[in-house]
TILUM-552404 format. One line per 2 residues: number of its first residue (from 1); their letters; for each residue y negated, x negated, z negated of N, C-alpha, C. Coordinates in steps of 0.2 Angstrom, whole numbers. Atoms other than C-alpha are relative to their C-alpha. Example, Ala and Ser with C-alpha at 12.3 -4.5 7.8 and 13.67 -1.06 7.14 Angstrom:
1> as> 6,-4,0,22,-62,-39,-6,-4,0; 6,4,1,5,-68,-36,-5,4,-3
***
This chain:
1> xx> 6,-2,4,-707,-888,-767,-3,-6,-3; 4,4,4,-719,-899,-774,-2,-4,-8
3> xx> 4,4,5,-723,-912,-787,-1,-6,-1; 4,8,-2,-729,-932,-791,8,-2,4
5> xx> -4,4,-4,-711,-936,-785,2,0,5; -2,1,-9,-710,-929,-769,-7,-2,3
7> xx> 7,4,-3,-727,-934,-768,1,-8,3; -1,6,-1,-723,-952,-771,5,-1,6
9> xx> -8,0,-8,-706,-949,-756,-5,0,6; 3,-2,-6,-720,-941,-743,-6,-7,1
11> xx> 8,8,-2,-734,-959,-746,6,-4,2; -6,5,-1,-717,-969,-744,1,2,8
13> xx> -1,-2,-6,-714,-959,-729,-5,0,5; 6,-1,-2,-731,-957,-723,-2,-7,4
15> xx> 2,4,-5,-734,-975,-720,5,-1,7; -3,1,-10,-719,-978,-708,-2,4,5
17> xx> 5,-6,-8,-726,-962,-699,-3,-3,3; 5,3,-2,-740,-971,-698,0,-8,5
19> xx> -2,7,-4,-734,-989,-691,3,3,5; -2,-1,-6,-723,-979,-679,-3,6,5
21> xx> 5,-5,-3,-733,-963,-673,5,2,5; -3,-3,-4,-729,-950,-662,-6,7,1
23> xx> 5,-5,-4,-737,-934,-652,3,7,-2; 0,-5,5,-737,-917,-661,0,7,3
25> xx> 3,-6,-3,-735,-900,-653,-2,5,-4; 5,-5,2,-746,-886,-657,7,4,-1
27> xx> -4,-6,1,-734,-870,-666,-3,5,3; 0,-7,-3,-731,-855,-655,2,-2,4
29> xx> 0,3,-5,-730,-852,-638,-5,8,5; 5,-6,-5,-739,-843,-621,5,7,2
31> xx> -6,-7,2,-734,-824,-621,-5,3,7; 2,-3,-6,-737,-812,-606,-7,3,-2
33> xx> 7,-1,0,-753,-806,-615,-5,-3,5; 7,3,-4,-763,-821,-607,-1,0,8
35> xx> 0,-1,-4,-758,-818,-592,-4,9,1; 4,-4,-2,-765,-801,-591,-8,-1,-3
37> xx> 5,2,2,-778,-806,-601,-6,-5,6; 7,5,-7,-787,-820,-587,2,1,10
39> xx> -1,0,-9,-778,-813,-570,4,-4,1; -4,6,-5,-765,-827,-567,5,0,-3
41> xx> -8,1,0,-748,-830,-565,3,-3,-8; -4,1,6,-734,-832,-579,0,-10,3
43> xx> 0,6,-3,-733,-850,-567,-4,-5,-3; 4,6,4,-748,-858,-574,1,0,-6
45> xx> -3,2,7,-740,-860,-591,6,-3,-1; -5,4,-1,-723,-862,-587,3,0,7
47> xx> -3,1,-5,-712,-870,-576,5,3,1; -6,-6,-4,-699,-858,-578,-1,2,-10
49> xx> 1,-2,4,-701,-847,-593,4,2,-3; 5,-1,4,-701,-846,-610,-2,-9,1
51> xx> -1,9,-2,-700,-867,-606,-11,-1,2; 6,1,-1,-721,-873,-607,0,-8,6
53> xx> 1,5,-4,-727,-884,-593,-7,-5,-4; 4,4,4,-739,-898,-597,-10,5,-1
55> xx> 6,-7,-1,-755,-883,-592,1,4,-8; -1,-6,5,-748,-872,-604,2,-4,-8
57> xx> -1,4,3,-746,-886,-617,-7,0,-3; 7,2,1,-764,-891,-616,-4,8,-1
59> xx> 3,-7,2,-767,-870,-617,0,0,-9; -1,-3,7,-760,-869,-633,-2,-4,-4
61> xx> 4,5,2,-768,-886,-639,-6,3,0; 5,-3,-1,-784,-876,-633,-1,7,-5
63> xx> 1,-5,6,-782,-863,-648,3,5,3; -2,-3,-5,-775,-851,-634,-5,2,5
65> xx> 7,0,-2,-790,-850,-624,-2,-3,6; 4,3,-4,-798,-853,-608,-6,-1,0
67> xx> 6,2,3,-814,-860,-607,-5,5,2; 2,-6,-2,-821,-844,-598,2,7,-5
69> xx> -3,-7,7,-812,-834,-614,-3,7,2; 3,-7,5,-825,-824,-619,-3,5,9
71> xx> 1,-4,-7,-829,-815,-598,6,1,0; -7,-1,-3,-812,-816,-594,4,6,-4
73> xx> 0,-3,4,-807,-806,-607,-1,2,-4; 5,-3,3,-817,-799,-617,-7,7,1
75> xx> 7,-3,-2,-830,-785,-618,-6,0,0; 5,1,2,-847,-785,-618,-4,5,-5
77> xx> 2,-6,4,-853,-775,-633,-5,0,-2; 7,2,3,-870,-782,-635,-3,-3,-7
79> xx> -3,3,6,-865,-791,-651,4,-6,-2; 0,4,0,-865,-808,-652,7,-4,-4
81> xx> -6,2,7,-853,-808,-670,4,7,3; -6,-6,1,-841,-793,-662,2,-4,8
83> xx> -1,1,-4,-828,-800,-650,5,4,1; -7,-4,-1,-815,-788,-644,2,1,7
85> xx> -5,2,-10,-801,-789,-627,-1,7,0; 1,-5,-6,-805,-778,-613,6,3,0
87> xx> -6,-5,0,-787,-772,-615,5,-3,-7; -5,3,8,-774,-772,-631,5,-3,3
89> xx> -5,6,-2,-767,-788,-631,7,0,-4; -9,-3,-1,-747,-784,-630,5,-2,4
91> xx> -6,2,-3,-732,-790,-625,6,0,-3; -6,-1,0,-713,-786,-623,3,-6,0
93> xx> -4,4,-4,-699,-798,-624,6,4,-2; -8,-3,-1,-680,-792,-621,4,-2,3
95> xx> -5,2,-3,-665,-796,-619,8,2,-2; -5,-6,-3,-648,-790,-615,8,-5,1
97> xx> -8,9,-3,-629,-802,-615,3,5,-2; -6,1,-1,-613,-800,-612,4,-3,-2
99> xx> -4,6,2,-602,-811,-621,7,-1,-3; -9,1,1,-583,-818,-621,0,-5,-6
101> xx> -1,4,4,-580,-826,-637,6,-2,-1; -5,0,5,-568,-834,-649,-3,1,-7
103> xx> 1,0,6,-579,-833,-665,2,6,-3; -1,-6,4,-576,-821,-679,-3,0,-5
105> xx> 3,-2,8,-581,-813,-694,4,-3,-8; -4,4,5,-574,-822,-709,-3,0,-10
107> xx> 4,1,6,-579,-820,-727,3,-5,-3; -2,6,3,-579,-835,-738,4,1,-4
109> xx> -5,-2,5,-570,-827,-752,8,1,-1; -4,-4,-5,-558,-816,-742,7,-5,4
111> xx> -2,1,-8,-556,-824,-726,-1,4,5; 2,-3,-5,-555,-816,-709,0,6,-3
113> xx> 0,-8,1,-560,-797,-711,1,5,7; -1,-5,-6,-553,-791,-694,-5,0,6
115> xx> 6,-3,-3,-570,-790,-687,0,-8,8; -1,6,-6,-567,-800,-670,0,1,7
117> xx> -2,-4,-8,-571,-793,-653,-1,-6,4; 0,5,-5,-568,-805,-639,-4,1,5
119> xx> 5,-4,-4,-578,-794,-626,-7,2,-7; 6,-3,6,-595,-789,-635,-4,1,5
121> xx> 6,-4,-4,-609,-781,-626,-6,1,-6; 5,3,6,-623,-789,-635,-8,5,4
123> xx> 5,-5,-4,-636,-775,-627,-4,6,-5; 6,7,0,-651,-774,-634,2,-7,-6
125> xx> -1,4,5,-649,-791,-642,-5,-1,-3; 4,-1,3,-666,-794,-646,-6,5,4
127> xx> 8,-4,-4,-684,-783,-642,-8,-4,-6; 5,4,2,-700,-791,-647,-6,4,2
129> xx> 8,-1,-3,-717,-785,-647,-4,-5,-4; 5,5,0,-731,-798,-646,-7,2,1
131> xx> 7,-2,0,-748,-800,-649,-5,-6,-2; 6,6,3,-765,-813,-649,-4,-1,2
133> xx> 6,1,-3,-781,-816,-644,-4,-2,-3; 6,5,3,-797,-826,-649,-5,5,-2
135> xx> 4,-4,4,-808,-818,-662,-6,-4,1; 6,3,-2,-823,-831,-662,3,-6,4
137> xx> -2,7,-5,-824,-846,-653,2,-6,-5; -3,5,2,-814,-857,-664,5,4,-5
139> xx> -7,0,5,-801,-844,-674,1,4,7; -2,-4,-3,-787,-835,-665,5,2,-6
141> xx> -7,-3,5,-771,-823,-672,4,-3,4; -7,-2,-5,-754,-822,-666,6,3,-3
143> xx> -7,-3,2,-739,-812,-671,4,3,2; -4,-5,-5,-723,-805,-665,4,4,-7
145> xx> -8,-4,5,-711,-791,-673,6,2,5; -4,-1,-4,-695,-788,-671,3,6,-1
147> xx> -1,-8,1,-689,-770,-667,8,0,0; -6,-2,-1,-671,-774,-663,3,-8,1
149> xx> -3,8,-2,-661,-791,-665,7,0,-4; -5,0,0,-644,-793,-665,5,8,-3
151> xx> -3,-5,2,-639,-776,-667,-3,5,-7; 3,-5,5,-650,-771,-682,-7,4,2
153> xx> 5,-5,-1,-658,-755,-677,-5,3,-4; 3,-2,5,-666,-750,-690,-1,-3,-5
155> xx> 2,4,2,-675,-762,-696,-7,-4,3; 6,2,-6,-692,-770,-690,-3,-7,-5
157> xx> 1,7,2,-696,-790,-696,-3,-4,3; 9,6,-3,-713,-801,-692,3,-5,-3
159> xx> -3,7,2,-707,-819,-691,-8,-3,0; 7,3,-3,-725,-828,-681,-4,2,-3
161> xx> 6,-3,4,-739,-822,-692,-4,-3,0; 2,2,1,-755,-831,-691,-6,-1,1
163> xx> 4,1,0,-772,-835,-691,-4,-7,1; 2,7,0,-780,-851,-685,-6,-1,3
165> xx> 7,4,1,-796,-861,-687,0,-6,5; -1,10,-4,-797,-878,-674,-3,-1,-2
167> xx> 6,5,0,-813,-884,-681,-3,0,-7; 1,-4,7,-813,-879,-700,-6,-5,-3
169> xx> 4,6,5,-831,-887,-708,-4,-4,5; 3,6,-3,-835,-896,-692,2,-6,0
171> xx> -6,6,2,-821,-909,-696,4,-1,6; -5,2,-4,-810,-908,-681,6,2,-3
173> xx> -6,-3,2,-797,-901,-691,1,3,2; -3,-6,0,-787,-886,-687,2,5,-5
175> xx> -3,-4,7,-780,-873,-700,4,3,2; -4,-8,-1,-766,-861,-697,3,3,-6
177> xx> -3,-3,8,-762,-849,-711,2,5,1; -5,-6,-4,-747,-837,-711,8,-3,-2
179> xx> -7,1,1,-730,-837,-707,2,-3,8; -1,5,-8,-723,-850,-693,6,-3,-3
181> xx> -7,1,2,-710,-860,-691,0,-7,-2; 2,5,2,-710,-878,-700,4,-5,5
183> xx> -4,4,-6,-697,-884,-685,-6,0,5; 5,0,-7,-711,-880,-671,-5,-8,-1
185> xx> 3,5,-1,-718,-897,-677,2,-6,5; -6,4,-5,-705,-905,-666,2,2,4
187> xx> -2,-5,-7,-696,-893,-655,-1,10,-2; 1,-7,-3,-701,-875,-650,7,2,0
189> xx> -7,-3,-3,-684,-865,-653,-4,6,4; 1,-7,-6,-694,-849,-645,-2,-1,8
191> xx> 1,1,-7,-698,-859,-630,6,-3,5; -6,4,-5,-680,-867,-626,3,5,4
193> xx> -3,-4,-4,-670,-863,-612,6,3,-1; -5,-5,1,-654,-860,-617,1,5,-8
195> xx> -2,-4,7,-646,-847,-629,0,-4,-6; -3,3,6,-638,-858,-639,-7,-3,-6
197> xx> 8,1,5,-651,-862,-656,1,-9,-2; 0,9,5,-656,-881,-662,2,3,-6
199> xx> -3,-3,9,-645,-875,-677,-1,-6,-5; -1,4,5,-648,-891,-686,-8,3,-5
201> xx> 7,-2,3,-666,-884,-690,0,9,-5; -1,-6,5,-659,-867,-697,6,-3,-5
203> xx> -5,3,4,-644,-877,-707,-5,-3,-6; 3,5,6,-657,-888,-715,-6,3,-2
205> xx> 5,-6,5,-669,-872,-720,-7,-3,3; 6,-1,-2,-684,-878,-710,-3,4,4
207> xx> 2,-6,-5,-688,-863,-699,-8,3,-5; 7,-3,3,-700,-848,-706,-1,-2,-7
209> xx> 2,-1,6,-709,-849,-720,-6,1,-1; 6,-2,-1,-726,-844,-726,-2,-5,-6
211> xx> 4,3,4,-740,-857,-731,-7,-1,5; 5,2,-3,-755,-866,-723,3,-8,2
213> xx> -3,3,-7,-754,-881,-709,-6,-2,4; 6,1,0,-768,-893,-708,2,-6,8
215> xx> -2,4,-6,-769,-904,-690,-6,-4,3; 4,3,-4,-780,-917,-682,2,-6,7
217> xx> -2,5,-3,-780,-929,-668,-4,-8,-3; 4,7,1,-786,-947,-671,1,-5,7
219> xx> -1,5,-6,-788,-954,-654,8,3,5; -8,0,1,-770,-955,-647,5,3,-4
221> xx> -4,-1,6,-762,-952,-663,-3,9,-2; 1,-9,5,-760,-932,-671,4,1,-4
223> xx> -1,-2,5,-756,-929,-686,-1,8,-4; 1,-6,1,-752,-914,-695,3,2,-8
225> xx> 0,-1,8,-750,-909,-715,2,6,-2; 0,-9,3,-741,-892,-722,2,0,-6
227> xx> -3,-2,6,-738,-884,-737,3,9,-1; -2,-6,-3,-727,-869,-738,4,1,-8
229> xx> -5,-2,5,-719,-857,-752,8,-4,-2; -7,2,1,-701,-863,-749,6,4,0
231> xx> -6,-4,2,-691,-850,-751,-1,8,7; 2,-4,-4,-693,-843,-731,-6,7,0
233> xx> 3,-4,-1,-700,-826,-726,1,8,-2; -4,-6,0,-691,-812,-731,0,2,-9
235> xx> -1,-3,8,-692,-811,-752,-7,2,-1; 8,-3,3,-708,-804,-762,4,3,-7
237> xx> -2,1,9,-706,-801,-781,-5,5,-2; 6,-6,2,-715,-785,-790,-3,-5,-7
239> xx> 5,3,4,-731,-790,-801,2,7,-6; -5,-6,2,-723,-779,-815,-5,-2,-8
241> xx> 1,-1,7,-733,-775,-834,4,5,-4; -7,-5,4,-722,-766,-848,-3,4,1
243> xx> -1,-8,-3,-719,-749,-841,-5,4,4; 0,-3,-5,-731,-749,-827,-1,-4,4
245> xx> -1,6,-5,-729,-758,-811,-5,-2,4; 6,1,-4,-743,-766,-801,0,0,8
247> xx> -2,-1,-6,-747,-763,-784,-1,-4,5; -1,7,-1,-744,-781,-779,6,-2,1
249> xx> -8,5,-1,-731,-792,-775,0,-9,1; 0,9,-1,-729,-811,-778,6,-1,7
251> xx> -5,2,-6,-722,-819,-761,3,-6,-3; -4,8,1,-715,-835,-770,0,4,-9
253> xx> -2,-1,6,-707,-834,-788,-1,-5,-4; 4,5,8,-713,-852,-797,-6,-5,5
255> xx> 6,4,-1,-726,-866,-794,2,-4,3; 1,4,-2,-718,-877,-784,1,0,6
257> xx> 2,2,-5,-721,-881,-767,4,-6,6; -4,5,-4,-713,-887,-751,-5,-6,4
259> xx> 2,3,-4,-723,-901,-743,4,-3,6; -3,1,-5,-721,-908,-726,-7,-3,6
261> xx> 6,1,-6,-731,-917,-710,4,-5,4; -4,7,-7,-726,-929,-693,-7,-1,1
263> xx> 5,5,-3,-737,-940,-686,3,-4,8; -3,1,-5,-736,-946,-670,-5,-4,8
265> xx> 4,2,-6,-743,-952,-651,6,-2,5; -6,0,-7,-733,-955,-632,1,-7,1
267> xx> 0,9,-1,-730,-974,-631,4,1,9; -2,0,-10,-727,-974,-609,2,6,-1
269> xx> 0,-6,-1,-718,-963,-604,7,6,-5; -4,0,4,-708,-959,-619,-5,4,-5
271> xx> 4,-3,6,-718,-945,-633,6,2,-6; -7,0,5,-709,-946,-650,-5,1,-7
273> xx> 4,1,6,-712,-942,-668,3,-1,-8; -1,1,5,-709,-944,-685,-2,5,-5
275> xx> 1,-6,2,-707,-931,-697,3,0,-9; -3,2,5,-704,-931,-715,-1,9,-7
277> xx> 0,-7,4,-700,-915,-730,-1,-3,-6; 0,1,7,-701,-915,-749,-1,7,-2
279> xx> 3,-7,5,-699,-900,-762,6,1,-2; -4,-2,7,-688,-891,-773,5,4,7
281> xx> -2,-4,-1,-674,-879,-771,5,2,-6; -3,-1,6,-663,-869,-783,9,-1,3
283> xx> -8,1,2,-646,-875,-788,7,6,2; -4,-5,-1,-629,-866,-782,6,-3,-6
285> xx> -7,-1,6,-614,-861,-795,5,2,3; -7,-2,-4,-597,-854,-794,4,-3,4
287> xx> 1,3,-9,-595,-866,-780,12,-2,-4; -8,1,0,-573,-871,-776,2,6,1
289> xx> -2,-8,-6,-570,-851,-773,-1,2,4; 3,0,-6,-576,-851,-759,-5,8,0
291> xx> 10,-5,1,-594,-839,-765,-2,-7,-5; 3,1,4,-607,-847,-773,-5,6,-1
293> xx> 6,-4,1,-622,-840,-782,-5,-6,-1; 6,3,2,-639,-846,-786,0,0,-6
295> xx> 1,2,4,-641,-857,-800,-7,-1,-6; 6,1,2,-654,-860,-813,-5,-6,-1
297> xx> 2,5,2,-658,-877,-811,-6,-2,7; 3,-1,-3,-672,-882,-799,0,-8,3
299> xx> -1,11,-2,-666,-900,-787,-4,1,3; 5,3,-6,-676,-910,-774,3,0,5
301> xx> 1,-1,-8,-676,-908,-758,-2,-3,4; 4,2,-5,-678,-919,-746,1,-2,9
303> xx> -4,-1,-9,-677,-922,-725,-7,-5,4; 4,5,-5,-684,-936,-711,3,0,4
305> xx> -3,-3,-6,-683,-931,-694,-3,-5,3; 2,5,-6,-685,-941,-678,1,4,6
307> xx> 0,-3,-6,-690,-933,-661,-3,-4,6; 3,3,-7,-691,-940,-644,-1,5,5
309> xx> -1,-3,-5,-694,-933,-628,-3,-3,7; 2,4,-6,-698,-937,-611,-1,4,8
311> xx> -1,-2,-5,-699,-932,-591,3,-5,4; -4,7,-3,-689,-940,-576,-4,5,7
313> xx> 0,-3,-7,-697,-935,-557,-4,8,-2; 3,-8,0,-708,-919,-564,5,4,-3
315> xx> -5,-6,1,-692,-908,-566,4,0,-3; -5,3,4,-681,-916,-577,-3,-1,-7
317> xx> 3,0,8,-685,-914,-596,4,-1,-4; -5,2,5,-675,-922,-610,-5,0,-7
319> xx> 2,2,5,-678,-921,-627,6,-3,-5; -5,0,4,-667,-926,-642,-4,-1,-9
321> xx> 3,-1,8,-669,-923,-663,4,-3,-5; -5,2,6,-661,-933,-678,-4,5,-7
323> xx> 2,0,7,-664,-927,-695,6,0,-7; -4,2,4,-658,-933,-711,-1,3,-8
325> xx> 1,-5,6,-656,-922,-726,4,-2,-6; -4,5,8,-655,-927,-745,-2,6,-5
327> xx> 4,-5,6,-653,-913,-758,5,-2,-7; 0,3,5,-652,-919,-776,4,4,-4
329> xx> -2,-5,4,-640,-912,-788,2,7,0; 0,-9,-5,-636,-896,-777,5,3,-4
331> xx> -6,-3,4,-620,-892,-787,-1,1,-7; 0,2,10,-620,-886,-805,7,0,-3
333> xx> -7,2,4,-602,-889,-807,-1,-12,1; 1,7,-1,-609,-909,-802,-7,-2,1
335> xx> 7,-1,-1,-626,-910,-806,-4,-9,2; 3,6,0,-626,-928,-805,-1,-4,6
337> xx> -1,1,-6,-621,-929,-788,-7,-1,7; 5,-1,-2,-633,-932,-775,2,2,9
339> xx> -2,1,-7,-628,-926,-755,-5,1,5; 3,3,-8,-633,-933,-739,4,4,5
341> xx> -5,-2,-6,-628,-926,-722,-8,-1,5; 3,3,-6,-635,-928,-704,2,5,4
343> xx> -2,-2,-7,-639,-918,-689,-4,-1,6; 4,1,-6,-645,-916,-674,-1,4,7
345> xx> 1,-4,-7,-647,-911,-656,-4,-6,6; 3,5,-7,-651,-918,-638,1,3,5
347> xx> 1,-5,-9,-654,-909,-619,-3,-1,3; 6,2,-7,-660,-910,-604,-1,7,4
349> xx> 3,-6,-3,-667,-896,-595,-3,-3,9; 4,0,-8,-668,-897,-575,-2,5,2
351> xx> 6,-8,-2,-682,-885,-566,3,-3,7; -2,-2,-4,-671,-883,-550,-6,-2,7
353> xx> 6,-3,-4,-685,-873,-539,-3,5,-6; 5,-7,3,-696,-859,-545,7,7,0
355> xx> -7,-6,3,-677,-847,-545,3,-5,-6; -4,3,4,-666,-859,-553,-2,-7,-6
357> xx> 0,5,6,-664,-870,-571,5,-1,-2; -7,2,3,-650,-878,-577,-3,-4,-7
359> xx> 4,4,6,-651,-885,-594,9,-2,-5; -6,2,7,-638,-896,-608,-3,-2,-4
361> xx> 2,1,8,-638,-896,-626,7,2,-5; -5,3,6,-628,-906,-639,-2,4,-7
363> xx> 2,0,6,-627,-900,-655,4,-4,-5; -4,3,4,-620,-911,-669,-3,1,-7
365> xx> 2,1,7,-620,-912,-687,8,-2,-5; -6,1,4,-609,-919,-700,-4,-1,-8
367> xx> 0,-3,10,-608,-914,-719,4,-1,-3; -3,3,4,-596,-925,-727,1,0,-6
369> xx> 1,-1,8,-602,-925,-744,2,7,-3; -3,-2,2,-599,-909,-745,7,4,1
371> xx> -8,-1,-1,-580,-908,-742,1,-1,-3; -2,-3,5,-569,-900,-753,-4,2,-5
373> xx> 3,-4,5,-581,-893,-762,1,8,0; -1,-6,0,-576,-876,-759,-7,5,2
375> xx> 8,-1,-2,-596,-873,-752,1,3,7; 3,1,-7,-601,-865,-737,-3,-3,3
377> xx> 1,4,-4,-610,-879,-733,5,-5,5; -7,4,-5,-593,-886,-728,0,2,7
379> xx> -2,-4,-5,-595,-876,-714,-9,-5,6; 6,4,-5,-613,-886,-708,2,-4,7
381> xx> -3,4,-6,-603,-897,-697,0,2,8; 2,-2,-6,-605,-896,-679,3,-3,7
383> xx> -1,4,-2,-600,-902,-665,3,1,10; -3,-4,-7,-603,-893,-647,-7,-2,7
385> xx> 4,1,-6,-610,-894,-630,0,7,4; 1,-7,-4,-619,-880,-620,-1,1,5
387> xx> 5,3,-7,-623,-878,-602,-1,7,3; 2,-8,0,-633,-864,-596,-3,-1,8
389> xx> 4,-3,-9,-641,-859,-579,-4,8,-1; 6,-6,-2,-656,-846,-574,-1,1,5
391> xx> 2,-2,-7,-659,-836,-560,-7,4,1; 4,-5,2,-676,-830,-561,-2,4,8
393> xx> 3,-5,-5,-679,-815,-551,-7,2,1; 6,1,-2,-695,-814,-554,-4,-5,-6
395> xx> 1,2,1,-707,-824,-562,1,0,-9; 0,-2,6,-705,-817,-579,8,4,-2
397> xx> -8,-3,-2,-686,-808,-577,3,-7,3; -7,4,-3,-670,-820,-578,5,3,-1
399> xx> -9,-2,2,-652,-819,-577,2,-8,-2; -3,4,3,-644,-829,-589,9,0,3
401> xx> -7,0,-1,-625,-837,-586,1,-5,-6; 0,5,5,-621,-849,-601,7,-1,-5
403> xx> -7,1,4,-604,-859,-610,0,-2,-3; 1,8,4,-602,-868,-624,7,-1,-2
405> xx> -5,2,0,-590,-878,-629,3,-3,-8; -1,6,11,-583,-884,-649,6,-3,-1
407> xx> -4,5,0,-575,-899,-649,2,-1,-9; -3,2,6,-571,-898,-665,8,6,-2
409> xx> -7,-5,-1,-553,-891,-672,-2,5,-8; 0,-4,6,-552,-876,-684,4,-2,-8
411> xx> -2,2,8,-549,-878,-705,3,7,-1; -4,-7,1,-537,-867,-712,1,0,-8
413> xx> -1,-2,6,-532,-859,-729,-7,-1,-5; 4,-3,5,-543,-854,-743,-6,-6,-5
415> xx> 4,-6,-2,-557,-855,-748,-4,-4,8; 2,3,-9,-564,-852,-729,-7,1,0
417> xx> 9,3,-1,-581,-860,-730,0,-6,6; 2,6,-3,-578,-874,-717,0,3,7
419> xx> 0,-4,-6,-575,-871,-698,6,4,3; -7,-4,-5,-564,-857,-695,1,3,3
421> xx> -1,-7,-7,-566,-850,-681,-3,-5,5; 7,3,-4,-571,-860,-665,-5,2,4
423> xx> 5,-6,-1,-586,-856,-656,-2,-2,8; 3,-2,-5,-582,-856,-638,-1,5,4
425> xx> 3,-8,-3,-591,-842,-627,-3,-2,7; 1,-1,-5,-595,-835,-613,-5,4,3
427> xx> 4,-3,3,-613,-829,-611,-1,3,7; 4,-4,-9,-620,-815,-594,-7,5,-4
429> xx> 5,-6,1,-635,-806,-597,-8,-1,2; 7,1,-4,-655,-805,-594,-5,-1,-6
431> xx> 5,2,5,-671,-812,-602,-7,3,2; 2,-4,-2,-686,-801,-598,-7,-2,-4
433> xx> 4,-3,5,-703,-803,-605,-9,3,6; 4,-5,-3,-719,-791,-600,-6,3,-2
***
């Protein structure tokens, strides 16, 4: 969250950005609406889907939009200021696993709590409804809810949320305002191929949050500028007067603020970026019991990412992601303390043919500072490889097969915040969207 001092970190960061530059992908991705929407295949967007081909890349740089939009799509109401889709733009995504595990359930406090199936019949794992379409000719929406994800049935949580501007003023800027994800600066998880998650970007709290998300090109060069609550997607606070309640609710609980932006451009055939964080977060207590709580002290936060990526022969896609995270103070039993830690990720993705995809993905991460603190972030560490395969039966239905592997050895005895359990598995099931 925001003040002169993260301010001062993101000019210092900003010029390197600027000396090394790098190419910026646009948040979200192509959903089976556009397809029905202009008449063509799931194929002209990706290569093997949810994975974006360089078409479906330059769609969603295009605001999601053909340039024929408003025929293709659209009614004619006789209403120049009224645009509305010829059909409700909607879309299913579902999916369905099977999986052999070793991991468990484990409270930090406790320890194991029994809760350990080695078989698991992960069915429905998630269900998704999606939704988007172009309102005038320079804003779009887009949003998905989730009906069913990981087993919680009875429940329903809007992650994607948003509204966006390409041309705000006549400036060339873009605007997106809502709830997105602040990783999609760098890598698309909703678009990757395998199961396994870029976990360094849920470890280090970059994912959803809700703020606004400025963007332009300069030539070559794109750059992009956000400012976000800080405190994800999920809390809301009652607007409360003594003894009656208002019919409001604050989404962020103080005044400060996460900033954040990369900058970037493709130097051959190499696209890469530079990304950097600043802002607050609240302080943890209790910590050596393995629980903590939330503290009342308010530290800095900060994080500088590095992303490349590339292609070999058309079908051959590699990416890989460093990021380096620094939070200030994080202990209120060691407030003076300041911890660093690293992670990361790196894959390749081969597109087969039009049935088959193969794809590996490293994850790493190490979190030394804090050991033996009795913290679950002892548990950050990482240290596995994934390999996955797809059978697409039809262009939009796969069969998933996927293994991963954790090189690292389990910790044992009290308190159980580090790695205790490892996390190889065995994944079967189907990806489905519609």
């Amino acid at each position: 969250m925001f003040d002169i001092t993260s301010f001062r970190f993101l000019r210092s960061a900003w010029f390197w950005c600027a000396v090394a530059t790098c190419w910026i992908p646009t948040a979200a991705h192509a959903i089976p609406v556009f397809a029905r929407q202009y008449g063509i295949s799931c194929a002209t967007c990706h290569d093997a889907f949810p994975r974006l081909n360089a078409f479906g890349e330059s769609f969603v740089r295009m605001n999601y939009r053909l340039p024929n939009w408003k025929e293709a799509s659209t009614i004619d109401t006789g209403d120049d200021r009224l645009v509305l889709p010829k059909i409700p733009p909607l879309a299913i995504r579902a999916q369905a696993y099977v999986q052999d595990r070793q991991a468990e359930d484990i409270d930090p406090a406790t320890g194991p709590t029994g809760n350990n199936s080695k078989l698991d019949f992960q069915a429905p794992y998630l269900i998704k409804l999606l939704s988007s379409a172009p309102l005038s000719d320079h804003m779009t929406y887009y949003f998905y809810g989730i009906f069913a994800e990981k087993g919680a049935n009875r429940e329903t949580l809007i992650e994607d949320a948003w509204f966006r501007h390409d041309d705000i003023f006549d400036t060339k800027i873009g605007v997106t305002l809502g709830q997105f994800q602040i990783s999609d600066l760098m890598f698309r998880r909703e678009t990757r191929l395998p199961f396994q998650d870029f976990m360094v970007y849920r470890t280090a709290g970059i994912t959803y949050d809700r703020g606004v998300l400025f963007d332009r090109d300069f030539g070559p060069v794109a750059a992009a500028l956000g400012l976000v609550n800080g405190n994800g997607i999920t809390d809301n606070f009652n607007i409360d007067s003594p003894g009656y309640r208002r019919p409001d609710s604050l989404f962020d609980n103080d005044r400060n603020k996460t900033v954040f932006g990369r900058i970037g451009t493709s130097l051959g055939p190499v696209t890469g970026g530079l990304f950097a964080l600043a802002g607050k977060q609240k302080s943890i207590t209790g910590t050596g019991t393995g629980t903590a709580g939330t503290g009342t002290r308010v530290t800095n936060k900060r994080a500088f990412g590095l992303d490349l990526l590339g292609d070999w022969n058309g079908n051959v896609h590699w990416y890989a992601q460093g990021l380096w995270n620094r939070w200030d103070g994080f202990r209120d039993e060691d407030p003076t303390r300041n911890y660093h830690w690293f992670g990361g990720f790196a894959g390749v993705d081969y597109v087969h043919d039009d049935r088959w995809t193969y794809s590996l993905l490293y994850n790493y991460a190490k979190a030394d500072d804090f050991k033996n603190t009795g913290t679950v972030f002892e548990g950050i560490k990482m240290n596995t490889l994934t390999l996955a395969g797809s059978y697409y039966f039809m262009r939009n239905v796969k069969g998933v097969i996927e293994g991963n592997v954790d090189f690292l050895s389990k910790d044992s005895g009290p308190p159980y915040v580090g790695h205790q359990s490892k996390e190889n598995y065995l994944l079967l099931g189907f990806d489905a969207a519609f």
